[in-house]
Phi, psi and omega in degrees: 000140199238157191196136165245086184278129171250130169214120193032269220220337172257158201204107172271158155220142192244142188294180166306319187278025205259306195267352192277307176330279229271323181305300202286317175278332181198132202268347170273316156297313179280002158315301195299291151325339188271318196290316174289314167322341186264303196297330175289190177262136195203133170233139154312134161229152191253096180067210221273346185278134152295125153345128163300292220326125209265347197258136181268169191282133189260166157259160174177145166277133161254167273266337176307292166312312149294355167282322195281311153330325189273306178312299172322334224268297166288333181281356192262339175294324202279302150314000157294306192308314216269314163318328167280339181263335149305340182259345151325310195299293200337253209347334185289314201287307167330320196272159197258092165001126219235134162320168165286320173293306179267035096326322170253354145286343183271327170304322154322318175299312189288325198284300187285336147297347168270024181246261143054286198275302184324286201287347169269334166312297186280355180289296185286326168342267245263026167264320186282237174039298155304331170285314179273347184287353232223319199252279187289336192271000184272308181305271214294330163093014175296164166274201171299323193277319152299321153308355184296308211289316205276345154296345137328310177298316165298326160303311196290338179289323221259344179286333192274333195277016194203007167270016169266298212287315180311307168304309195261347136308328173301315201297336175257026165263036184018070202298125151350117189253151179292321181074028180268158171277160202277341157327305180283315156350319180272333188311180189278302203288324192258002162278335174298333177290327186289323180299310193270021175257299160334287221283308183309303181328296264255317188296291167332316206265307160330319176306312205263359166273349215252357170319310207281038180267283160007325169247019179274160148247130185261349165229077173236320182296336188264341178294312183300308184306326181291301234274346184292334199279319190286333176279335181272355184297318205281319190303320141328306198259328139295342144290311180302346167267316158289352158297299188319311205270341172079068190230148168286330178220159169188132206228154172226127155241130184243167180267091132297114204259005155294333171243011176039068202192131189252120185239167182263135186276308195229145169213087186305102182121338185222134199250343158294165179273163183227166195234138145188165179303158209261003180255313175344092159088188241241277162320337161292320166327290186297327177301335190251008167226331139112333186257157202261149208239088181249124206251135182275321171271030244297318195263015119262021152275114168324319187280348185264122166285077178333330181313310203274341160332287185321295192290352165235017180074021182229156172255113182288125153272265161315155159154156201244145139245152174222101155002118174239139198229154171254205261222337179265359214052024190283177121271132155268000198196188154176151191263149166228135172237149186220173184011079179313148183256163162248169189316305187277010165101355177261213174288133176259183092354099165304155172236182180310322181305330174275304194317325180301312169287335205281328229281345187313274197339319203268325148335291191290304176327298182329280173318257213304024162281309193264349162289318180280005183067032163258328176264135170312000000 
C-alpha cells in the first residue's frame, strides 16, 4: 500500500512497503503512524497510480488518543529542559575557576571606561545645567531642579555622540587582558566582579566630574533669579512712594564698593542704569555721611550734580535723600526723591512727615537687600 500525503504546497509519497516495514518492528509505531496520517489530507494510491477519486478519505482521532499525544508531547519537553540544565551544571562544575588576578582585570576592564563616561557625564550636567539656571531659568523663572533636568538631556547626547572617543581612548591605554574563556566569563563570580567593577568606575568618575564645582559659582544663579524678583518688589515699592510722598521722580541708589560707585537700582522716568562716583551729587554725599539731605533748592548746593539732570532730561528743584543701612549700620544705599508736589499740582517742599515715610521705606529695602544676598 502506497500514500500521497498533501500538507499545503508539499506533497510526500510513501512506498508500499512502509506500513508493513513498521507493523513487523513495532507495532506501537505503525499504530502512531496511522494515527499521525488521519490528521493529514491522504489519498490511497493503488500500487504507483493516482487515485482519480478527488476528496481524500478523511480520518480522525478521538479525544483520548490527543490527550495522550498532548501529554507524550510536553514530557518529551520537559525533559529536554531538565537535560539542558543538567547539562549547564556539568559544564559550570567543569570550568576552571578564574584566578584573583583575573578577577581583578576583568573589574579593571570594566571600572575604567565607566571612570571615562562617569566624569564626562556630571561634568556636561553640571555645565550645562548651570548655564540654563543662569540664562533661561532666570528669564523663565525656573527652578534648579529644571535646569538639572534639561542639563541631563546634554548629557545623555554628548555620551551617545561621544562614547567612540571614550572607547578608544581606553583602548589605547593597553589594559592587561584576562585570557578567560567564555565559558568562565559567564560564571557568577565573574559576572559579579565585572558588575562591581562598573559601579566603582562609574562612581570615581561622577566624583571627579563634580570637580569643576570648585571653579563654579553655584549661587550666582539664585543671586540672580532675587534681584530679577527684587526689580519688580523695589519697582513697586518706588512707585507707591513717590505717590505718597506726591514727588515727580524717585531712584534707589546703591554702593558698589569695588568700584567706588553709586548706581541706580530702580529710576522712575529713566530705564537705563546710571554710574557715578560714589563722592559724587547729592546722594554720594548721603552715602558717605550717612545723613538724611533735604535740599528746597537743588542747584544752589554746591554738592549737587547736574550731569545726571542732563543725562535724564529732567530738572531737579526740591529733593530729599535717605539712607539706607544694613544690618551692622553701614550704608549701602539711598532713596531719593525730587521735586515734591502740592495737592493742586504746583511746586512744594518736603516736611518731616515725608522723611519719616522715606526713612520706613529705606528699612525695608535694606531687608530685602539681605534677603537677596546682595548686601554682605
Amino acid at each position: 500500500m502506497a500514500f500521497l500525503i498533501k500538507s499545503g504546497n508539499n506533497t510526500r509519497h510513501f512506498g508500499a512497503n512502509i506500513s508493513s516495514t513498521l507493523y513487523a518492528t513495532n507495532k506501537s509505531s505503525f499504530h502512531m503512524f496511522q494515527r499521525r496520517l488521519s490528521l493529514l489530507s491522504i489519498t490511497r494510491l493503488p500500487g504507483n497510480r493516482l487515485c482519480k477519486r478527488k476528496t481524500p478519505r478523511a480520518y480522525s482521532l478521538n479525544k483520548t488518543s490527543e490527550q495522550a499525544i498532548r501529554k507524550r508531547t510536553w514530557r518529551k519537553k520537559h525533559l529536554s529542559q531538565v537535560n539542558m540544565s543538567l547539562r549547564d551544571r556539568s559544564v559550570a562544575a567543569e570550568t576552571v575557576q578564574p584566578t584573583r588576578k583575573q578577577l581583578r582585570i576583568v573589574a579593571l576592564r570594566a571600572a575604567i571606561p565607566m571612570v571615562g563616561f562617569g566624569a564626562m557625564d556630571n561634568f556636561v550636567m553640571l555645565q550645562a545645567g548651570d548655564l540654563i539656571d543662569a540664562s533661561l531659568g532666570v528669564t523663565f523663572a525656573l527652578s534648579t531642579l529644571t535646569a538639572a533636568g534639561f542639563g541631563q538631556i546634554f548629557s545623555d547626547v554628548a555620551g551617545i555622540t561621544c562614547g567612540g572617543a571614550v572607547d578608544a581612548l581606553v583602548a589605547r591605554l593597553n589594559l592587561p587582558y584576562h585570557n578567560l574563556t567564555l565559558e568562565q566569563l559567564n560564571l557568577r563570580i565573574t559576572r559579579v566582579c565585572y558588575t562591581a567593577g562598573g559601579c566603582i568606575g562609574v562612581v570615581i568618575g561622577c566624583l571627579l566630574g563634580m570637580t569643576c564645582l570648585f571653579c563654579m559659582d553655584t549661587e550666582k544663579a539664585d543671586r540672580l533669579k532675587k534681584a530679577q524678583e527684587l526689580s519688580s518688589v523695589f519697582t513697586t515699592i518706588v512707585d507707591d512712594a513717590y505717590q505718597l510722598v506726591n514727588a515727580s521722580r524717585a531712584t534707589i541708589w546703591l554702593v558698589d564698593h569695588e568700584k567706588g560707585e553709586i548706581w541706580s537700582r530702580v529710576s522712575t522716568g529713566y530705564k537705563d542704569e546710571i554710574r557715578i562716583a560714589s563722592s559724587t551729587g547729592i546722594a554720594g554725599s548721603c552715602v558717605q555721611t550717612g545723613k538724611v539731605i533735604v535740599l528746597d533748592d537743588a542747584y544752589s548746593d554746591p554738592r549737587f550734580h547736574p550731569e545726571v539732570d542732563k543725562l535724564t532730561g529732567f530738572r531737579t528743584r526740591s529733593l530729599i535723600t535717605v539712607p539706607i543701612f544694613d544690618e551692622e549700620g553701614g550704608v549701602v544705599g539711598a532713596i531719593q526723591m525730587m521735586n515734591k508736589l502740592k495737592e493742586d499740582g504746583s511746586p512744594g517742599l518736603f516736611d518731616e512727615q515725608d522723611i519719616k515715610l522715606l526713612q520706613l521705606m529705606s528699612s525695608h529695602v535694606g531687608h530685602f537687600l539681605r534677603v537677596a544676598h546682595i548686601l554682605p
